[in-house]
C-alpha positions in Angstrom: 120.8 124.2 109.4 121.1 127.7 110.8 120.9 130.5 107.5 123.0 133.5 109.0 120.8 136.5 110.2 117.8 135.5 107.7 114.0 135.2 109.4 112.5 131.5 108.7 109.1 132.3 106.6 107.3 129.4 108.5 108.8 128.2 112.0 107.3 125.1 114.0 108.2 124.1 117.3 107.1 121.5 119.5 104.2 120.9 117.8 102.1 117.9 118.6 99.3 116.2 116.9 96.5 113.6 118.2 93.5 112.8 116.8 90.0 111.6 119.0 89.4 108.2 119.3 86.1 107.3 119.8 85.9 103.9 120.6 89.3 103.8 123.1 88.1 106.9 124.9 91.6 108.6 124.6 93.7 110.7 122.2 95.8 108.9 120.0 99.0 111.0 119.4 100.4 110.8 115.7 103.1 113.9 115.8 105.0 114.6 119.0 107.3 117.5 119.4 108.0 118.4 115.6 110.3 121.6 114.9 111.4 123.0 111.8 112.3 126.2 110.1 111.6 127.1 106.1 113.9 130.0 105.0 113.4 131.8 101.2 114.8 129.9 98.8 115.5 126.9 100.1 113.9 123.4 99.9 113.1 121.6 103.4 112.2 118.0 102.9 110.1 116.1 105.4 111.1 112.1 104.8 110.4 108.9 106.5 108.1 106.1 105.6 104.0 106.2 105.5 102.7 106.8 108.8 105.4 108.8 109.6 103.5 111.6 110.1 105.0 114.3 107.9 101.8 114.7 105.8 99.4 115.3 108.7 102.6 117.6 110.1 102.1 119.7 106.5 98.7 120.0 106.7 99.1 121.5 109.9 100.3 124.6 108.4 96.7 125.2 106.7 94.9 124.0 109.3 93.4 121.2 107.0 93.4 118.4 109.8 90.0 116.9 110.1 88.0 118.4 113.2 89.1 115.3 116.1 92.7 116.2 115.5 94.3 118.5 118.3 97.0 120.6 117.8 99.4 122.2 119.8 102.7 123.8 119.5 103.4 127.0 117.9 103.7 127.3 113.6 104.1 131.1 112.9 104.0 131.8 109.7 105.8 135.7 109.4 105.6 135.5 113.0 101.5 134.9 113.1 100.2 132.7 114.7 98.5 129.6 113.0 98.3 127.0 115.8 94.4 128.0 117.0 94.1 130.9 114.4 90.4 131.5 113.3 89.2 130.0 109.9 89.1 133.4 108.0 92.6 133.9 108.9 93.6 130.2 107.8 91.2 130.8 104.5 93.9 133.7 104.0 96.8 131.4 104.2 95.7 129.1 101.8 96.7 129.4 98.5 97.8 132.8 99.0 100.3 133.0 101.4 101.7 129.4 100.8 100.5 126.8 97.8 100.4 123.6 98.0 100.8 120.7 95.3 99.4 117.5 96.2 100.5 114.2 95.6 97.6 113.2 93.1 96.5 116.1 90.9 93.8 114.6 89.4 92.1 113.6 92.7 92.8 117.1 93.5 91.0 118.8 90.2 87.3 119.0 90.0 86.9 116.1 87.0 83.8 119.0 85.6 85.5 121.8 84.9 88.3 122.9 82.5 91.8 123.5 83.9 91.2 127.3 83.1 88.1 127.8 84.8 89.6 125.8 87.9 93.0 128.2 87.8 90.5 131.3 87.3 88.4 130.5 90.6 92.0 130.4 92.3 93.0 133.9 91.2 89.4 135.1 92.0 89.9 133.7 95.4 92.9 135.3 96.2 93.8 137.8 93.6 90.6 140.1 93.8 88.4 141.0 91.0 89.3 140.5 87.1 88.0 141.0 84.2 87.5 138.0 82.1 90.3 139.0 79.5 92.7 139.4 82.3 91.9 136.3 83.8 92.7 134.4 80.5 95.6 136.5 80.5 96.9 135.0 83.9 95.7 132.0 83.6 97.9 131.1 80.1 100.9 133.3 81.7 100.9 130.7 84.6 100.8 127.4 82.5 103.9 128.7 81.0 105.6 129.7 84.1 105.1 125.7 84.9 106.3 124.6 81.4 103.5 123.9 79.3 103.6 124.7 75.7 100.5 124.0 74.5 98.4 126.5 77.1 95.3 126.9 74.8 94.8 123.3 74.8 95.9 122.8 78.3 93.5 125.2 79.6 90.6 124.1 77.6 91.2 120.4 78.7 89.4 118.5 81.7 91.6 116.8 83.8 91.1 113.4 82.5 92.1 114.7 79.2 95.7 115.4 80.9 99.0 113.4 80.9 99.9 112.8 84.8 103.1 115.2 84.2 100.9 118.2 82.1 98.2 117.5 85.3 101.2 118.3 87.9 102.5 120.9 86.2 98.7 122.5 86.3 98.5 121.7 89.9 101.8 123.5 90.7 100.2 126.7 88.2 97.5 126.8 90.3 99.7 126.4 93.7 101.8 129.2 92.8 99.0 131.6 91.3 98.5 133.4 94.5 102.5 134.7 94.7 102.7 132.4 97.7 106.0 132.7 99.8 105.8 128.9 101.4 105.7 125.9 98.8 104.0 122.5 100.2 105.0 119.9 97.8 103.3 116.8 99.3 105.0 113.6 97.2 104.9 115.6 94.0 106.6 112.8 92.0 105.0 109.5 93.0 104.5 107.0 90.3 105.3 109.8 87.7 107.8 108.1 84.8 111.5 109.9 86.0 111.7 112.3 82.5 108.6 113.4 83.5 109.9 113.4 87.3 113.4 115.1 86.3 111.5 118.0 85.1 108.9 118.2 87.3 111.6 118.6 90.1 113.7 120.9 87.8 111.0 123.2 87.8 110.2 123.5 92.0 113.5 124.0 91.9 113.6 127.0 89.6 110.7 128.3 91.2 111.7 128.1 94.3 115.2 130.4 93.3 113.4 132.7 91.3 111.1 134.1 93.9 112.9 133.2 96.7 109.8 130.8 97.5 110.5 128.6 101.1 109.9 125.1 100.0 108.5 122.6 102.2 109.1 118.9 100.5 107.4 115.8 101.7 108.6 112.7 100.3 109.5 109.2 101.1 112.0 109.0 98.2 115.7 109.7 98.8 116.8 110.0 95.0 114.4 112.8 95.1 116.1 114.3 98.5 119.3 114.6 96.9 117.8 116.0 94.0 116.0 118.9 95.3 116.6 119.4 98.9 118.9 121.7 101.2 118.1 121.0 104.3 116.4 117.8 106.0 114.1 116.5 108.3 113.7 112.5 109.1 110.5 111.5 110.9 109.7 108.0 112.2 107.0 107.3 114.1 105.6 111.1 114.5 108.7 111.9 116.0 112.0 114.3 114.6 115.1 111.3 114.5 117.4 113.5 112.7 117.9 116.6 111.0 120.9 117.9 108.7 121.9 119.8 105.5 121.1 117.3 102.7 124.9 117.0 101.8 126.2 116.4 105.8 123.2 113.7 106.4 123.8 111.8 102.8 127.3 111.5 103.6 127.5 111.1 107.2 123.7 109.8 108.7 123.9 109.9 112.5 120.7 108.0 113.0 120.5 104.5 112.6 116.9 104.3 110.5 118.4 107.3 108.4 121.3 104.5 107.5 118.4 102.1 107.1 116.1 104.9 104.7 119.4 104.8 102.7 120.4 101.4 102.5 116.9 100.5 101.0 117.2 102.8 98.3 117.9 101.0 94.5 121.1 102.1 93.6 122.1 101.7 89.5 125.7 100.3 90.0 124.6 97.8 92.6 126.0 94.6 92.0 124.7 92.4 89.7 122.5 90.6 91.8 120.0 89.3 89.2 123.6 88.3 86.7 124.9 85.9 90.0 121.2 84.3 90.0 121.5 83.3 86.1 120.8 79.4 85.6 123.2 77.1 85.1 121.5 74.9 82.7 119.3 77.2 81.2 116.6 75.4 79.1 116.6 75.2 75.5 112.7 76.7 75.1 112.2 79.8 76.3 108.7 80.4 78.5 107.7 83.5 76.7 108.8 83.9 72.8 108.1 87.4 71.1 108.4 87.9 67.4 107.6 91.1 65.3 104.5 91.4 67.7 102.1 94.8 66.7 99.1 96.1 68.4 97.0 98.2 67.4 94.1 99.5 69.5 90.7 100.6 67.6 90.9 97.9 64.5 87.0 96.9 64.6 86.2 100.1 63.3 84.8 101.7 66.7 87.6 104.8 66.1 88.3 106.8 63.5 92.0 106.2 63.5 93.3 103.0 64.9 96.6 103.4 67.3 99.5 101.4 66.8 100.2 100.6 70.4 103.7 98.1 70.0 105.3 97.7 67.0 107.4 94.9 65.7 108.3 93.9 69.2 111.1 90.9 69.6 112.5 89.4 72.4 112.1 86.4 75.0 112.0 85.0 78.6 113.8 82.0 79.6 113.0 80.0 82.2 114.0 81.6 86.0 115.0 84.7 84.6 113.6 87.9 84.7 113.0 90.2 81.7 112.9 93.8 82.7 110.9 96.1 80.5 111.2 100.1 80.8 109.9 103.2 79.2 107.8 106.2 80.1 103.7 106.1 80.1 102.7 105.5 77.2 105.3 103.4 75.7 103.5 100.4 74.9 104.9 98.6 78.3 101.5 97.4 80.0 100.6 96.9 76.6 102.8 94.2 76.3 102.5 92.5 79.3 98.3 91.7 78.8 99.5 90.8 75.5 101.9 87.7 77.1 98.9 87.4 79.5 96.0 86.9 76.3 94.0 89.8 77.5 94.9 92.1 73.8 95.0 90.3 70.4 98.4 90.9 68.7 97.3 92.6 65.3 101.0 90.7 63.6 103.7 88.8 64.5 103.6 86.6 67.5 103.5 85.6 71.1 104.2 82.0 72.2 104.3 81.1 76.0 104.7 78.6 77.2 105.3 76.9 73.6 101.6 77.8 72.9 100.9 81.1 70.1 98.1 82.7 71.9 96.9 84.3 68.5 96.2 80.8 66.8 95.1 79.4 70.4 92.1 77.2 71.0 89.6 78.0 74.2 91.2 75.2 75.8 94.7 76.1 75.6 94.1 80.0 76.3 92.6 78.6 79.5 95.6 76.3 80.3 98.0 78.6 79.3 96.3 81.8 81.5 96.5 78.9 84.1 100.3 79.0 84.6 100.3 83.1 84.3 100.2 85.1 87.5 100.0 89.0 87.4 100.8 91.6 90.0 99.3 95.2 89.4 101.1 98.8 90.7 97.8 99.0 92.7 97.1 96.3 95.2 93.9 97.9 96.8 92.4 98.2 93.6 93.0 94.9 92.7 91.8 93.4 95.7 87.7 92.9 95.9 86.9 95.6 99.1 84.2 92.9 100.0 86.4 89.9 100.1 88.6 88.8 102.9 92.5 88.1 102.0 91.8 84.8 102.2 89.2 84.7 99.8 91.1 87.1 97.4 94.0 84.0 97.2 91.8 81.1 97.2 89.9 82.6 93.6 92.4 81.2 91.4 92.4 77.7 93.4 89.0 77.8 93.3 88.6 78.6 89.5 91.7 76.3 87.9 92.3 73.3 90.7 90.5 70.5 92.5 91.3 71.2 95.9 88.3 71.4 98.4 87.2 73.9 100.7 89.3 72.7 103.8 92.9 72.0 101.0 91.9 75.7 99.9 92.3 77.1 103.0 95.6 75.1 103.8 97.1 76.4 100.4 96.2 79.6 101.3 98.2 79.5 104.9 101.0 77.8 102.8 101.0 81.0 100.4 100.7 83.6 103.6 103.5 82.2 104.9 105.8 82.0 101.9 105.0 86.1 101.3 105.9 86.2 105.7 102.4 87.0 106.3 100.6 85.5 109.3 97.9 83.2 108.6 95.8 85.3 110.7 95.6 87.9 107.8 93.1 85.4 105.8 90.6 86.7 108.1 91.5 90.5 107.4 90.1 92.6 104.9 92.0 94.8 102.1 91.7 98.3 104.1 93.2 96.5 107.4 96.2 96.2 105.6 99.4 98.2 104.9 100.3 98.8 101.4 103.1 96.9 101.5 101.2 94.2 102.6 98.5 94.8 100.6 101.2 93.6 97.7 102.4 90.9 99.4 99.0 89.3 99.4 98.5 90.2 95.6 102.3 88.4 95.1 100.9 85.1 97.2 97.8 85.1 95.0 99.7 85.8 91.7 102.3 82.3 92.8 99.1 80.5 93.8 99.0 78.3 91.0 103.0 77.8 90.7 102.7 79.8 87.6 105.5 79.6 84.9 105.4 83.1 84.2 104.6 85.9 86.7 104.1 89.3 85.0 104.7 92.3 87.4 103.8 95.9 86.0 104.9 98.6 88.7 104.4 96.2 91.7 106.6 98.9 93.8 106.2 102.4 92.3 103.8 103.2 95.3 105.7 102.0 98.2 107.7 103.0 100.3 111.4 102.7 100.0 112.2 100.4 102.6 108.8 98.5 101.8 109.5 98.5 98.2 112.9 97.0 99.3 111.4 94.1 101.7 109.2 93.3 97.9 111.6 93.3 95.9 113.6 90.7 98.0 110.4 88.7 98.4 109.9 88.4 94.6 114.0 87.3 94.2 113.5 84.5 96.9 110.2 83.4 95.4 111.8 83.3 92.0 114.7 81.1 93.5 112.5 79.2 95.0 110.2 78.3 92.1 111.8 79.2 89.0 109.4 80.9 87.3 110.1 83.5 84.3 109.2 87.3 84.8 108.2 89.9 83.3 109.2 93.0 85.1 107.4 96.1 84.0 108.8 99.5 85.5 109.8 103.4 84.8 111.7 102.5 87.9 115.6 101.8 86.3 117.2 101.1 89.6 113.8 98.4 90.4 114.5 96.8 87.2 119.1 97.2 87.8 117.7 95.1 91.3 115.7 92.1 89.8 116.3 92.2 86.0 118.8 89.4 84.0 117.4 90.9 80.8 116.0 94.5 80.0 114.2 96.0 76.9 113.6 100.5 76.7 110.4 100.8 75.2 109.8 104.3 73.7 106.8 105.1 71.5 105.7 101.7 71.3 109.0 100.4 70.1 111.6 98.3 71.3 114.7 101.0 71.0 117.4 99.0 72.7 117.9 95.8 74.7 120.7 93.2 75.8 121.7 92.1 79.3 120.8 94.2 82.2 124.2 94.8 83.8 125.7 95.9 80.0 122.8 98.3 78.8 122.2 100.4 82.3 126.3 100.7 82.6 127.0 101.5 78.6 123.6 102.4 77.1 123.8 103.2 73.3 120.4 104.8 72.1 120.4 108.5 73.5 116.5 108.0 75.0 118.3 105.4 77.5 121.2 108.0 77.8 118.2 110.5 78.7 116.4 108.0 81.1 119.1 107.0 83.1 120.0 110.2 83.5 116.7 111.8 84.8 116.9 108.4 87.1 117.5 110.2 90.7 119.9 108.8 93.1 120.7 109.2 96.5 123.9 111.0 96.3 123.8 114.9 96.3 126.9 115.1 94.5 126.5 112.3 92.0 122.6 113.9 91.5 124.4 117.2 90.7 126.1 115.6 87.5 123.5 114.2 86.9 120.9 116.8 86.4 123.5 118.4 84.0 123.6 115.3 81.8 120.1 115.3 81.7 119.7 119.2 80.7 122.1 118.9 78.1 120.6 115.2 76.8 116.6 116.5 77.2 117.7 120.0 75.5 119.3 117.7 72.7 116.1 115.6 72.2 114.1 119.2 72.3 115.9 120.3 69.4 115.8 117.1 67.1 111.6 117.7 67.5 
């Protein structure tokens, strides 16, 4: 990783990271003996799973640590000193001298104020006085510089009034409005539909070549690596297990968890896992059965203009088999799957699960047919009561829909612990005490509680980390196995759904715009919009990521022109 007779921009060595703990009496170290050099124009990425420490080893570099962390080391930044520096000096650094984007923009905006004033306080901050013309000025000449069109709008828009790509592409306006000459992009994809993703990346990456900008990439998600990354560093444990050009370490890994990292990561032309679990003697009714199904939000007359959210949507779920649904935000996707649950009225058409048509349904057989349903939301901790013990959290729907008593409740609930390979201990934990992988695992146990016949999973793994996202996915084939229920698999994720899927439908604009087996559509995909997904879809090949950012210039510039 050595760049010829260049200077590094930011050099760390040795540095190690502890924070106070108060209760033990010691220091509890969380980085130990990190090193690294940025050089202009070229992307370092920082990878390795959560609690790895690469986050706490980037916010180093601004001295952001909370005040019981202790650093030491050396990070000279144009040869200065930051390690100890003195908060003017790091107030300096800041935003001027290196930007940083954040993994959630919108926790990251003030939810009062208007993009513009937000990016106007920035260039105040580090760019001196203005007058209020110029400001304007620089604030719409940024937003373009990031790739939004529509920078009136854009600026006069609160956050929440933002899409989560337009919201990045503001954060990275902001991040770069100070000229900086070191880029922290902490996880700047994460949960972010891959279009959306593909050009977030292509942008940092034209950035980052067009002023020579030293790129400092955090990320746990190895598509992205071999996407955007020249150089690499794998962490594990606070510690530095590896480091390599991207293109040496993809194709020859010395480390053994690098092989693992890799290993974990979906691949597109896997083999058909889900095809070899296809049941033999499929049965004749299918679980879920979806016909011409619209739904339209804002038909009592609350908004002025009701939105079609699906239209005309057709397709089914058989029995053991899992129906993969994709699309970018928006799509109608979600939409769809509280439909099959009975939580939004379909406006025509119809929806019958499990031989019941929830539109023409009783009370009764909502309830019985809800009964048999279990869902698995992207975000475990916010679908998990805070107050409530694990336990408790799977024992509600045994509680509400059987007969068992208190003592029966809690043996179920061991039973379901155990089949997700979670201790039964963990009853007694509470949400926060858990990881977020196993955070999910305990929404999956709840969701199979009931033995449901259909099990609706939208983004259960978008979150995670790869190799926790893998150990999910594997749980949810085994469980399936195991007890044959139908799925609905809701992702943005292509490779997720390639892992788990029999069946797939693309979603685009609330329509169903091409569907058939998964092995068949992924591999030959008609409809250019799956064309353009799969190729925004990164992969963890340099080399086969390469070709594909080309196809999916030429496919988005394509779909640019027939708008």
């Amino acid at each position: 990783m050595t760049i010829g007779p260049v200077e590094p921009v930011l050099s760390a060595k040795a540095v190690q990271i502890a924070f106070a703990d108060s209760t033990a009496g010691a220091a509890r170290t969380v980085v130990d003996g990190v090193g690294f050099d940025l050089y202009p124009g070229r992307v370092l990425a920082l990878v390795g799973e959560s609690g790895s420490g690469k986050s706490v080893t980037a916010m180093s570099v601004l001295g952001l640590l909370p005040p019981t962390a202790r650093v030491t080391g050396s990070i000279r930044l144009r040869g200065q000193e930051l390690v100890g520096a003195p908060a003017g000096r790091l107030r300096e650094v800041r935003g001027g001298v290196v930007g940083t984007i954040f993994q959630e923009p919108m926790s990251a905006f003030d939810p009062v104020y208007t993009i513009e004033w937000q990016l106007a306080e920035a260039l105040t901050a580090h760019g001196g006085r203005r007058s209020r013309a110029q400001l304007r000025r620089r604030v719409r000449e940024l937003l373009r510089t990031a790739g939004i069109r529509d920078v009136d709008r854009v600026a006069a828009s609160h956050p929440h009034e933002l899409s989560g790509g337009q919201l990045q592409r503001a954060m990275i306006a902001m991040a770069i409005s100070g000229d900086p000459a070191v880029l922290i992009a902490d996880e700047p994809t994460t949960a972010l539909d891959v279009t959306v993703q593909a050009g977030i990346l292509e942008l940092i990456r034209r950035l980052g070549n067009e002023r020579q900008m030293a790129v400092l990439l955090i990320t746990h998600d190895m598509g992205v690596v071999a996407d955007l990354a020249d150089d690499v560093v794998v962490m594990r444990q606070g510690a530095v297990v590896e480091r390599a050009d991207a293109r040496t370490l993809f194709a020859r890994p010395q480390a053994a968890y690098t092989r693992e990292l890799l290993a974990a990561v979906p691949r597109l032309d896997a083999p058909d896992a889900a095809d070899a679990r296809r049941a033999a003697d499929a049965a004749p009714e299918p679980v879920v059965a979806v016909r011409d199904a619209s739904i339209v939000y804002g038909r009592g007359g609350w908004a002025r203009r009701p939105v079609r959210a699906v239209a005309d949507a057709t397709f089914r779920i058989d029995p053991g088999r899992t129906f993969g649904l994709v699309g970018e935000s928006g799509s109608g996707k979600s939409t769809l799957g509280r439909a099959l649950a009975g939580l939004v009225d379909v406006a025509t058409g119809s929806v019958v699960v499990g031989g019941v048509d929830l539109a023409t349904a009783s009370r009764r057989e909502l309830r019985r047919v809800r009964r048999g349903i279990g869902y698995v939301f992207q975000d475990p901790a916010s679908s998990l009561n805070p107050r409530g013990t694990v336990g408790r959290a799977i024992a509600e729907p045994l509680r509400l829909h059987s007969d068992l008593g208190p003592q029966q409740r809690r043996a179920r609930v061991a039973e379901l612990l155990d089949a997700v390979a979670l201790p039964s201990a963990f009853a007694q934990r509470y949400p926060h005490e858990l990881s977020g992988g196993q955070r999910q695992r305990v929404a999956i146990a709840r969701a199979i509680a009931l033995h449901p016949v259909l099990l609706i999973a939208d983004e259960p793994t978008s979150a995670l980390d790869v190799s926790v996202q893998a150990q999910v996915l594997r749980l949810f084939v085994d469980l399936q196995r195991e007890l044959g229920f139908a799925s609905l698999f809701i992702s943005h994720d292509l490779a997720v759904v390639r892992e788990v899927a029999h069946d797939v439908a693309v979603m685009q604009a609330g329509r169903i715009v091409e569907a058939g087996p998964a092995r068949q559509l992924l591999a030959h995909p008609v409809q250019p919009y799956t064309r353009r997904l799969l190729a925004a879809a990164p992969v963890a090949d340099p080399d086969a990521q390469q070709v594909r950012r080309e196809a999916w210039r030429q496919l988005a510039g394509d779909a640019e022109t027939a708008a």
